[in-house]
C-alpha positions as CSV (number, residue, x, y, z in Angstrom):
1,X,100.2,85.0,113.8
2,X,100.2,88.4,115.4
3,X,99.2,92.1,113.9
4,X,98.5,95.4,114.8
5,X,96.9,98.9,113.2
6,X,100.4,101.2,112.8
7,X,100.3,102.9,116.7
8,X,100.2,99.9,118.2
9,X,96.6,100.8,119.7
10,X,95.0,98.0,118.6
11,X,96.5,93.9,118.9
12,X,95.7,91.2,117.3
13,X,96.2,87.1,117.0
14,X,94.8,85.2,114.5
15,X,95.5,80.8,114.4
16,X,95.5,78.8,111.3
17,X,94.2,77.3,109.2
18,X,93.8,81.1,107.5
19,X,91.9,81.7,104.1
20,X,93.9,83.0,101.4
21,X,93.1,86.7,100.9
22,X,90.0,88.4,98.8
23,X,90.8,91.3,96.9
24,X,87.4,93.6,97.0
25,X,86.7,97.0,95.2
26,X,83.0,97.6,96.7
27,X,82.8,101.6,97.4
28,X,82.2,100.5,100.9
29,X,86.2,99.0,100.8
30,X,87.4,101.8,98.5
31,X,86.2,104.5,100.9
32,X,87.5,102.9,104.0
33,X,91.1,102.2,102.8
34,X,91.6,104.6,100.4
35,X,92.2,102.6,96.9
36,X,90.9,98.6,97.5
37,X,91.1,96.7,100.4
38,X,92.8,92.9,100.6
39,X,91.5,90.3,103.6
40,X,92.4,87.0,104.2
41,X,89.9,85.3,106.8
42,X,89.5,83.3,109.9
43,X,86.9,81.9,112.1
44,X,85.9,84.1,114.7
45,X,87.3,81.7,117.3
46,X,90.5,81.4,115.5
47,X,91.0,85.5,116.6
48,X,91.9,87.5,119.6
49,X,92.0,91.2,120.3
50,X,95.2,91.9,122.5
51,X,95.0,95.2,122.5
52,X,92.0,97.2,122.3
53,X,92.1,100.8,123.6
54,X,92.5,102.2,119.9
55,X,89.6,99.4,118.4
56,X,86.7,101.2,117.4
57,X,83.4,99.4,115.2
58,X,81.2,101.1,112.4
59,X,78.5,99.5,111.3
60,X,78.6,100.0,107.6
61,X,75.9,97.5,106.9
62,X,72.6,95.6,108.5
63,X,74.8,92.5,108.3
64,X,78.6,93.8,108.8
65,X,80.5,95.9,110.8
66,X,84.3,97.3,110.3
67,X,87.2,97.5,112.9
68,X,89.8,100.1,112.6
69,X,91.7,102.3,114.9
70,X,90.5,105.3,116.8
71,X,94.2,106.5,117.0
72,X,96.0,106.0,113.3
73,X,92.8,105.4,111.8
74,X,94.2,101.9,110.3
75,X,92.0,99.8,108.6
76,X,91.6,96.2,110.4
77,X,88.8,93.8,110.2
78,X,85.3,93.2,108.6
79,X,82.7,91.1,110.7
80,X,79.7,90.1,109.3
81,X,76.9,88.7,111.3
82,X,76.9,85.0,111.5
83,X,74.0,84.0,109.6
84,X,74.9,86.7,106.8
85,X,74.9,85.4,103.1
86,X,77.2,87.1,100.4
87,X,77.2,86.8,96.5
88,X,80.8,85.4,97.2
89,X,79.3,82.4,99.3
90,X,79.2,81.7,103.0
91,X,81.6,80.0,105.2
92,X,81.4,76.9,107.1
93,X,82.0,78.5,109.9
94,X,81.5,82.2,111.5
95,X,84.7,84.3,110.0
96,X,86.1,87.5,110.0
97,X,88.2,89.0,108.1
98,X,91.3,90.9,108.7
99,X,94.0,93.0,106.6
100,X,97.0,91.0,105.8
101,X,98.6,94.3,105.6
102,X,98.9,94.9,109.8
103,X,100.4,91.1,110.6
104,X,103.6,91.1,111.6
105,X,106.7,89.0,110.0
106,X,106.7,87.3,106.7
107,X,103.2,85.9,105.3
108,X,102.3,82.8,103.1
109,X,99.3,84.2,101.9
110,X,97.9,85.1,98.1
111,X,94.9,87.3,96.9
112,X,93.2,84.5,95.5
113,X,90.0,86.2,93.9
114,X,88.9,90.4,93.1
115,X,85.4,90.7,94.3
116,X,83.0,93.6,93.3
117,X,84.9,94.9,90.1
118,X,82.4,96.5,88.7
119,X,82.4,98.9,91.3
120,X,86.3,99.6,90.9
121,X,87.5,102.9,90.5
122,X,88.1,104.8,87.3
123,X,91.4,105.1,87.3
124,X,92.5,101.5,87.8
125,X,91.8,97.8,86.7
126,X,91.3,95.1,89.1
127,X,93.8,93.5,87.2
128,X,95.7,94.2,84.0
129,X,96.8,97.9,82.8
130,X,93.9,100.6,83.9
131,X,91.9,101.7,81.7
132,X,92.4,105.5,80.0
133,X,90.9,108.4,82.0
134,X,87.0,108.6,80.6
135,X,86.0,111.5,82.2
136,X,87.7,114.9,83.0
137,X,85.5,116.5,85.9
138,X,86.3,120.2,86.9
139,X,85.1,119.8,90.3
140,X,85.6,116.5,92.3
141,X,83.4,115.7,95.5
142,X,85.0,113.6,98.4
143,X,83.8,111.8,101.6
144,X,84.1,109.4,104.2
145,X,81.8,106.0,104.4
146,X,79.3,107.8,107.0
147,X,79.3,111.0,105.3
148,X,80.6,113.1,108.3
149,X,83.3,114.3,106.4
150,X,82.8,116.0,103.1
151,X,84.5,118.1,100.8
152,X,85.4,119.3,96.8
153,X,88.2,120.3,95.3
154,X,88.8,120.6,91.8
155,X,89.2,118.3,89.2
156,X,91.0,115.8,87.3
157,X,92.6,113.9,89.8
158,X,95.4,113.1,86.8
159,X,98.1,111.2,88.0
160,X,97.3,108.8,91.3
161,X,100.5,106.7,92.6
162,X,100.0,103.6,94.6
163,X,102.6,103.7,97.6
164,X,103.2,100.7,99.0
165,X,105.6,101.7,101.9
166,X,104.7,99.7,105.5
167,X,103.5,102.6,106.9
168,X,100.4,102.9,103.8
169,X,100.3,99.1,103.9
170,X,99.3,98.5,107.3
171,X,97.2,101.8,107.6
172,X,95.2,101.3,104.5
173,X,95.1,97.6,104.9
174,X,96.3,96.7,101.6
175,X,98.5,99.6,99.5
176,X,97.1,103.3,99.1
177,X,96.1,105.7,95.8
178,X,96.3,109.1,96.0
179,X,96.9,112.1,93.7
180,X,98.7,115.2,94.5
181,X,96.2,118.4,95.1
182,X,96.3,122.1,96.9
183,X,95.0,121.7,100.4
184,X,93.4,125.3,99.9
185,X,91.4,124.6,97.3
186,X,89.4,121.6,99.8
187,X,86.5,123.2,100.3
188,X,84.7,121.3,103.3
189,X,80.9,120.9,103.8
190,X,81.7,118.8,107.0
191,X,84.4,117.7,109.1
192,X,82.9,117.1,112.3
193,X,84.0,113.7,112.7
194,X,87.8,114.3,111.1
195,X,90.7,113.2,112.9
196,X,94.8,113.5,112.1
197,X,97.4,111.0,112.9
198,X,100.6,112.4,113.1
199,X,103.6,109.7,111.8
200,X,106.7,109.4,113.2
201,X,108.2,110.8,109.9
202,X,106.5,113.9,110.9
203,X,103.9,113.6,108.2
204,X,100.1,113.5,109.3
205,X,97.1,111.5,107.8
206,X,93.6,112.9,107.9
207,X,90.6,110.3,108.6
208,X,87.2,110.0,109.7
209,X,86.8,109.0,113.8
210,X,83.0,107.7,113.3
211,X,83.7,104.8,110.7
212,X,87.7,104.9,110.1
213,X,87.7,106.1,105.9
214,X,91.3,107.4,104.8
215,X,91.2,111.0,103.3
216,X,94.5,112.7,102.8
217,X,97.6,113.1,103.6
218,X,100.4,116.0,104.5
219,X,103.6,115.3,104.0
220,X,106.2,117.2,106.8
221,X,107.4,119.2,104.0
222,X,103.7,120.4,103.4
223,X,103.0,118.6,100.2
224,X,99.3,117.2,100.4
225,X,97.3,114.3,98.7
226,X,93.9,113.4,98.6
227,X,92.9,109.2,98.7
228,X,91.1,108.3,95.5
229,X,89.3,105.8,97.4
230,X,87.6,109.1,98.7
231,X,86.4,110.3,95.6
232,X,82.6,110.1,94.9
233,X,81.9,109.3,91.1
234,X,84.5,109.8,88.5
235,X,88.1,110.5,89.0
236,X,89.4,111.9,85.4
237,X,92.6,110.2,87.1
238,X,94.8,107.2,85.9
239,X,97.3,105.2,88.2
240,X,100.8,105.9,86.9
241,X,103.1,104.1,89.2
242,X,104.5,102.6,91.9
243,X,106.6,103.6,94.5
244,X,108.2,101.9,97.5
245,X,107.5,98.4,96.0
246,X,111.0,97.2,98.4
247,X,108.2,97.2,101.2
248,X,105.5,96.0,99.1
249,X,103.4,92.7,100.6
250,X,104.3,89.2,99.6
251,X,100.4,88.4,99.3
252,X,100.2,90.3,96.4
253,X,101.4,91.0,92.8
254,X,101.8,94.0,90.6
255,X,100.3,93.4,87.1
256,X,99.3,96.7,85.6
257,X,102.9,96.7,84.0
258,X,103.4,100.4,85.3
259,X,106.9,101.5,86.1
260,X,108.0,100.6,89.6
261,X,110.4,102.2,91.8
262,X,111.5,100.8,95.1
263,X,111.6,104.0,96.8
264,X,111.0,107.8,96.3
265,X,112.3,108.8,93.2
């Protein structure tokens, strides 16, 4: 099967047998994609890079690294190292994983397990309706995974919608969260590794050029949302809906029983 990050930068093959996908909501995933990230898995031999003038690497851990694009800022693989042992077990065989979100064509795979809920965000459940907002914080703090971008704004969150459009799917890796806010009330500590993406809808996505996190998002009318992913700590937010769910991934169901709308409305 083929895939790619959403400029085309970076190129991918992967060859079956692949594993069936793992849904994980560790802060490391959260912060990258935006919401939680989804990979399915094959061995390292099974996988080629195509195309890599946009591949960039962060190592996020002593035994991991992450691959996303330089360009879009998609997010696209996780490679541990290959003697690396997880809570979640250890392969057979060396394996990366990759976002089921940037293959291309229809997909016969599942999320077969959530991984690290307890570090899930506030304003969702791994599975089931999310919970009700616990905390209201007046003043929200927000960053990338390396901390090169940082910034506040206030708080609640209150409302986040999950968007599951192609263009969110295969540059988040899974299906974004975000929350509508007032770009001039971000007030940044640090931006010096913050890059934009310009769509060809003419909106333009704000992320992190060191290690690839999703932060925001302007709209070509000017409207502006931040990625709860991004959000340090509490929201004060609670998922509301869904919109786009026409494009949603066949790998994945929605659950939360949240109203649904299968495009803009």
């Amino acid at each position: 099967m083929r895939g790619s990050c959403h400029c085309g930068a970076v190129r991918f093959e992967v060859e079956g047998p692949i594993r069936d996908a793992l849904a994980c909501h560790c802060t490391q995933c959260r912060k990258v994609s935006g919401h939680f990230w989804a990979a399915a898995s094959v061995p390292v031999s099974h996988w080629k890079v195509t195309e890599s003038r946009g591949l960039r690497w962060f190592r996020s851990s002593p035994v991991a690294q992450r691959g996303f694009c330089g360009e879009c800022g998609a997010t696209l693989f996780w490679l541990p190292e290959a003697d690396a042992v997880f809570d979640w077990g250890t392969p057979d065989e060396h394996c990366i994983s990759f976002s089921p979100g940037a293959l291309e064509g229809p997909i016969s795979l599942r999320i077969s397990e959530h991984i690290y809920t307890e570090d899930a965000g506030d304003y969702y459940t791994p599975e089931g309706p999310p919970p009700a907002p616990s905390a209201a914080p007046d003043k929200l703090s927000a960053s990338c995974l390396c901390g090169a971008c940082r910034f506040t704004l206030p708080g609640p969150a209150g409302d986040i919608t999950a968007c599951h459009c192609h263009q969110c799917r295969s540059l988040s890796g899974h299906y974004s969260a975000s929350f509508d806010a007032d770009e001039s009330s971000l007030h940044w500590q640090s931006r010096t590794s913050l890059s934009e993406y310009r769509t060809a809808g003419g909106g333009t996505r704000g992320f992190c050029a060191t290690c690839g996190s999703s932060l925001w998002f302007r709209s070509a009318d000017g409207a502006f949302s931040v990625e709860a992913g991004a959000i340090d700590g509490p929201t004060g937010g609670r998922l509301t809906a869904h919109i786009f769910t026409a494009e949603k991934g066949s790998h994945y169901t929605l659950d939360d029983g949240l109203p649904q709308f299968a495009g803009w409305d």
